[in-house]
LUMMAR-120643 format. One record per residue (C-alpha): residue in one letter; residue number from 1; x, y, z. Coordinates in pm, whole numbers, plus 50000, padded with zeros to 5 digits. Each point is the difference from the previous one (the first is absolute). Layout:
! LUMMAR-120643
<atom r="A" k="NUM" east="X" north="Y" up="Z"/>
...
This chain:
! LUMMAR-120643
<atom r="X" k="1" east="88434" north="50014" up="40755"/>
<atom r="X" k="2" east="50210" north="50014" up="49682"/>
<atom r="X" k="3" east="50227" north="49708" up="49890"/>
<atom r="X" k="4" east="50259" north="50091" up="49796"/>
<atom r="X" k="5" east="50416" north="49951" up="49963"/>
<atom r="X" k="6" east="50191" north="50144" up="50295"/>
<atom r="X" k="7" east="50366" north="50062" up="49945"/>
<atom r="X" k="8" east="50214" north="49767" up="50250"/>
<atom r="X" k="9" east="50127" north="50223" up="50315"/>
<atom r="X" k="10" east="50348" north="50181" up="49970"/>
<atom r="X" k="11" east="50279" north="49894" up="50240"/>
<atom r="X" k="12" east="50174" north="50247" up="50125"/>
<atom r="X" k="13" east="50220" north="49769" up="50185"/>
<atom r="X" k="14" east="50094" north="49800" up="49712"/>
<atom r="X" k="15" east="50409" north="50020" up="49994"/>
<atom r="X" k="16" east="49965" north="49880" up="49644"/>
<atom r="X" k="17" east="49881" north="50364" up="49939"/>
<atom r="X" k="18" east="50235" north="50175" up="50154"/>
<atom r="X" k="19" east="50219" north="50170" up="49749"/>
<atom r="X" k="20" east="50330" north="49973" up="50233"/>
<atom r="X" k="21" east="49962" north="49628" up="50021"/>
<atom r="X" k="22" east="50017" north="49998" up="49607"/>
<atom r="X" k="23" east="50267" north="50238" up="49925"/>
<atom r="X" k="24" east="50211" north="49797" up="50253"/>
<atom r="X" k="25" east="49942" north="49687" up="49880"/>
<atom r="X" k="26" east="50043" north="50165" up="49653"/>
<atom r="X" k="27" east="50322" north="50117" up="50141"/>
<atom r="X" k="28" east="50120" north="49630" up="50129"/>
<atom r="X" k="29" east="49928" north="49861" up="49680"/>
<atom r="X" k="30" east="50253" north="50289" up="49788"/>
<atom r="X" k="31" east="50303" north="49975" up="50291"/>
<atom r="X" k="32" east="50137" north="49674" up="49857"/>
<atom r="X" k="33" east="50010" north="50174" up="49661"/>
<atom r="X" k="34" east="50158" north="50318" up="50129"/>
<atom r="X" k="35" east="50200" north="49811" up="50199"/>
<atom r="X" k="36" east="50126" north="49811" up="49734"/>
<atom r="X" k="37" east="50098" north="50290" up="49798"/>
<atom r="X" k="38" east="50189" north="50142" up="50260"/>
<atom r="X" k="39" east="50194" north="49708" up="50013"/>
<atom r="X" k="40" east="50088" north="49962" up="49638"/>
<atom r="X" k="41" east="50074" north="50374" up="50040"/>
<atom r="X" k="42" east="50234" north="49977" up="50306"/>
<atom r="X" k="43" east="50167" north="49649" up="49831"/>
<atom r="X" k="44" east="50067" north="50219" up="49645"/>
<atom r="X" k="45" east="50169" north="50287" up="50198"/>
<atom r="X" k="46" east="50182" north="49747" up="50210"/>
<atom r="X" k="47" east="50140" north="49828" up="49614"/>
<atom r="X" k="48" east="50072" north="50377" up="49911"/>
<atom r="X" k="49" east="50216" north="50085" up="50286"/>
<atom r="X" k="50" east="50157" north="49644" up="49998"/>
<atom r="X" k="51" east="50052" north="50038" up="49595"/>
<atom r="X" k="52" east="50165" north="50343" up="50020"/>
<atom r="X" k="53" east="50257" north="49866" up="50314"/>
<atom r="X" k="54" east="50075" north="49734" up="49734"/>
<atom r="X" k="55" east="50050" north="50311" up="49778"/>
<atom r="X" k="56" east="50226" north="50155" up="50204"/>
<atom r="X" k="57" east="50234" north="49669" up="50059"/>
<atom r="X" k="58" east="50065" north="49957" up="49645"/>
<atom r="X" k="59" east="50054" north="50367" up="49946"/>
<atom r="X" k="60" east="50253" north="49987" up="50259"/>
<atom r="X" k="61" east="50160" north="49633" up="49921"/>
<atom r="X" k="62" east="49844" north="49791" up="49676"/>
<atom r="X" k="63" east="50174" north="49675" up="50019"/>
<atom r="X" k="64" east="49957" north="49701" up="49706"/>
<atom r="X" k="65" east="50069" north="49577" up="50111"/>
<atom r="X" k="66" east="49942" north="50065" up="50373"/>
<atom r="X" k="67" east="49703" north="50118" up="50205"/>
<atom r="X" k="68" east="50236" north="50225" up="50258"/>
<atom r="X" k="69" east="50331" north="50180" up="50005"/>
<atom r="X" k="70" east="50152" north="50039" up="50325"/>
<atom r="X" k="71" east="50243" north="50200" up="50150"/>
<atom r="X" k="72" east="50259" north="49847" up="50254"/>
<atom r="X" k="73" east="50181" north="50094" up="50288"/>
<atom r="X" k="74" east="50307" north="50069" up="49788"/>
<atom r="X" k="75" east="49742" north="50228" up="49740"/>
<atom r="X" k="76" east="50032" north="49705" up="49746"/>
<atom r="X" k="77" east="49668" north="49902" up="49779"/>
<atom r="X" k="78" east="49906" north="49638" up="49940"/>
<atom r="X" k="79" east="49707" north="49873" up="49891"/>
<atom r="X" k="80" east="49766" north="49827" up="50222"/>
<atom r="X" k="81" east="49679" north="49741" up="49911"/>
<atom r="X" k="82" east="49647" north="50084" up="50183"/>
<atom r="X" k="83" east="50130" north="49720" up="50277"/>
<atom r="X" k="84" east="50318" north="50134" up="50071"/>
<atom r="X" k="85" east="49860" north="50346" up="50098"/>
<atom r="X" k="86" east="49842" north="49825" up="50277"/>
<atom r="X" k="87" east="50336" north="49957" up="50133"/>
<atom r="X" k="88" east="50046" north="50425" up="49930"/>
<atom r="X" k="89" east="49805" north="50347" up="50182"/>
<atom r="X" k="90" east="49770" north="50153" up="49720"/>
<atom r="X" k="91" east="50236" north="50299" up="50022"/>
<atom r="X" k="92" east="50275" north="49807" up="49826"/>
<atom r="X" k="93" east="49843" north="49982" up="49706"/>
<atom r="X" k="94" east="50137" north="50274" up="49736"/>
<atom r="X" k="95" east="49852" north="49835" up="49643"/>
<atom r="X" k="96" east="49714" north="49799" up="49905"/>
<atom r="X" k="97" east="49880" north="49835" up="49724"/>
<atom r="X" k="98" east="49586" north="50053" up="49895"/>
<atom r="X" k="99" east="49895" north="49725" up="50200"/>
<atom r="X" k="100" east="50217" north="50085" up="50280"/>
<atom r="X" k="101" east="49927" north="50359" up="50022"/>
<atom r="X" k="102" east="49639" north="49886" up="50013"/>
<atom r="X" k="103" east="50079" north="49771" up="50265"/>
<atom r="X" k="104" east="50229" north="50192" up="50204"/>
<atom r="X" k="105" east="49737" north="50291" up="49992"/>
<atom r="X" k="106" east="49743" north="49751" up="50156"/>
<atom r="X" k="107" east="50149" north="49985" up="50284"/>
<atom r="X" k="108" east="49906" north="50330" up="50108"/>
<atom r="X" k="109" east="49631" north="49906" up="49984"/>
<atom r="X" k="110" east="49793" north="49878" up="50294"/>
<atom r="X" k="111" east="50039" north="49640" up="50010"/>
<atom r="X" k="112" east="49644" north="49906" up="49968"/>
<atom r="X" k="113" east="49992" north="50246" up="49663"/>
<atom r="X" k="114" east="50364" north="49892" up="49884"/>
<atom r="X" k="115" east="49860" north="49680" up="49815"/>
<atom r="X" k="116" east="49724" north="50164" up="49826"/>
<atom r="X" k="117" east="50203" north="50310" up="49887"/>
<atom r="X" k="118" east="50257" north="49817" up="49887"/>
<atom r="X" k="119" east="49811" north="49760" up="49792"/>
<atom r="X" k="120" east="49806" north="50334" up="49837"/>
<atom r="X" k="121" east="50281" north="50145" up="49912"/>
<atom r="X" k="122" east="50130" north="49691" up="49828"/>
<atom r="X" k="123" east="49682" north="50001" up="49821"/>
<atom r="X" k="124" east="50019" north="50375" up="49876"/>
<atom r="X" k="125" east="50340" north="49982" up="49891"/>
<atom r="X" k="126" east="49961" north="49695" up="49810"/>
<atom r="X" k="127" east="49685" north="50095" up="49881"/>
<atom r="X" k="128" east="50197" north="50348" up="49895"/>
<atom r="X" k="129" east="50230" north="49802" up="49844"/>
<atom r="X" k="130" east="49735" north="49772" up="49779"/>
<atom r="X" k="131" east="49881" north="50290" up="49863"/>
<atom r="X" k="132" east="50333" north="50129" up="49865"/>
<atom r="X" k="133" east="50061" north="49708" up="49795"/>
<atom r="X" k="134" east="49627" north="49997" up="49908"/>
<atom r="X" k="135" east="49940" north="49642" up="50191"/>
<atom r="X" k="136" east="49780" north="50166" up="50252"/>
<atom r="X" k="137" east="49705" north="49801" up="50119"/>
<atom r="X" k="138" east="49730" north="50075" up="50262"/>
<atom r="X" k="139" east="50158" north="50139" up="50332"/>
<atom r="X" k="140" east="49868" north="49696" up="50219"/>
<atom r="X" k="141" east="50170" north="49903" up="50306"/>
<atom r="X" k="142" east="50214" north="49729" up="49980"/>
<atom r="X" k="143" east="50034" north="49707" up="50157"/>
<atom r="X" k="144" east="50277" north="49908" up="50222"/>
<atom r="X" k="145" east="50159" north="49797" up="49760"/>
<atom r="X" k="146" east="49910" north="50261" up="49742"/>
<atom r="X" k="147" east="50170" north="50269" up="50171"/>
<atom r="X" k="148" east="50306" north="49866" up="50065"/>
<atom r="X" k="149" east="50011" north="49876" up="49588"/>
<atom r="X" k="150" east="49974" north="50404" up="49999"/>
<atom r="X" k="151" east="50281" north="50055" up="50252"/>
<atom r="X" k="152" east="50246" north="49801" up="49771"/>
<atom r="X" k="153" east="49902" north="50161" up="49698"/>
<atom r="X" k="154" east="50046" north="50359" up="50124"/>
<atom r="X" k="155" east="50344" north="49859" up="50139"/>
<atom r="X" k="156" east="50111" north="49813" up="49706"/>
<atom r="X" k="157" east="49845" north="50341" up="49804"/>
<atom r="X" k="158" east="50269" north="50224" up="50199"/>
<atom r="X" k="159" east="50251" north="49787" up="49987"/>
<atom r="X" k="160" east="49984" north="50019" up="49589"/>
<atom r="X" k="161" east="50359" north="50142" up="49886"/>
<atom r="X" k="162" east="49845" north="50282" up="49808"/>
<atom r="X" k="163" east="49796" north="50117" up="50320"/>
<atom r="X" k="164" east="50086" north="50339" up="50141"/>
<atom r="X" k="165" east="49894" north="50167" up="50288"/>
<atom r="X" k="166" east="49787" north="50255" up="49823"/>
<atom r="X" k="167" east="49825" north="49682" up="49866"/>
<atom r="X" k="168" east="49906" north="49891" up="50370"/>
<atom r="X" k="169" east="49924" north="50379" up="50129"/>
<atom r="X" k="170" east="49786" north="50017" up="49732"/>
<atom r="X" k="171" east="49774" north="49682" up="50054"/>
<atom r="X" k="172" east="50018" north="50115" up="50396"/>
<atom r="X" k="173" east="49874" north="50335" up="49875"/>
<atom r="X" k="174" east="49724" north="49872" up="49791"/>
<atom r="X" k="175" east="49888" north="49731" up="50284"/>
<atom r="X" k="176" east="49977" north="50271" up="50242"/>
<atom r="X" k="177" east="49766" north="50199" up="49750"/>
<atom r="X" k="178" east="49799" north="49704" up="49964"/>
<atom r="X" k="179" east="49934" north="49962" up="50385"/>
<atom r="X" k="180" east="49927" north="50388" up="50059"/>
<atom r="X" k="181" east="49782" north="49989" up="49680"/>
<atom r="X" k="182" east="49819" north="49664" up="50121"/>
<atom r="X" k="183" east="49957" north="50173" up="50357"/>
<atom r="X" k="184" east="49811" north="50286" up="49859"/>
<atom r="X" k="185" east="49769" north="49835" up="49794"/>
């Protein structure tokens, strides 16, 4: 009889060889990722369409040392503070500052995505506006207290006397590049 090395016996029942079992588990392990990315995605589209309502408020009404311009019964305009439109319908509104126009667009948003939207596209538009006075740093996101150090400064920044409306379309218009431009890389 001869003695020599015998190769181990092959499994055929192993499920460790079963290429199926791999590519799925393979599979599990990339969903997070891709799932991930879709978010991201969806959340940048959602800033885009919430960015370019904003757009379309200013365009229509750009106010300066008030959030909201309302329209009465009696078709007067006053100017109302972010509380006092509590009081209002959305539909009353007929001006908005930056800030406002941003906010009042929000509300169309899903209520668990309103928050996050919102706060991107406070991000982008100050981040937009950093890099037109050539203070821009790295596009983080901010804290809460952060953030709303950014709300003032884009309010106090369209409030300046020398603002114009072009000036505000045109940081709208580049934040909304930003966002479809960040979505597509």
């Amino acid at each position: 009889m001869a003695i020599g090395l015998v190769d181990p016996p092959v499994r055929t029942d192993d499920r460790r060889s079963r290429p199926g079992r791999l590519a799925a588990v393979r599979e599990r392990l990339r969903r997070p990722e891709r799932d991930a990315e879709l978010d991201r995605i969806r959340r940048l589209e959602g800033t885009t369409a919430l960015l370019e309502r904003a757009r379309a408020m200013v365009a229509d009404g750009w106010v300066q040392d008030s959030f909201y311009v309302v329209r009465g019964r009696t078709g007067e305009t006053k100017p109302v503070s972010p509380f006092g439109l509590l009081l209002l319908t959305r539909s009353d509104v007929v001006g908005a500052c930056l800030v406002g126009a941003v906010a009042h667009a929000s509300a169309t948003v899903d209520r668990q995505d309103r928050r996050s939207q919102a706060a991107l596209a406070v991000d982008t538009l100050w981040q937009a506006l950093a890099e037109d006075t050539g203070a821009a740093g790295p596009p983080d996101t901010a804290h809460p207290a952060a953030r709303a150090a950014r709300v003032r400064e884009l309010a106090h920044w369209n409030d300046e006397p020398q603002r114009s409306r072009e000036d505000v379309l045109g940081l709208l218009d580049r934040s909304i590049s930003h966002t479809i431009i960040e979505s597509v890389r």
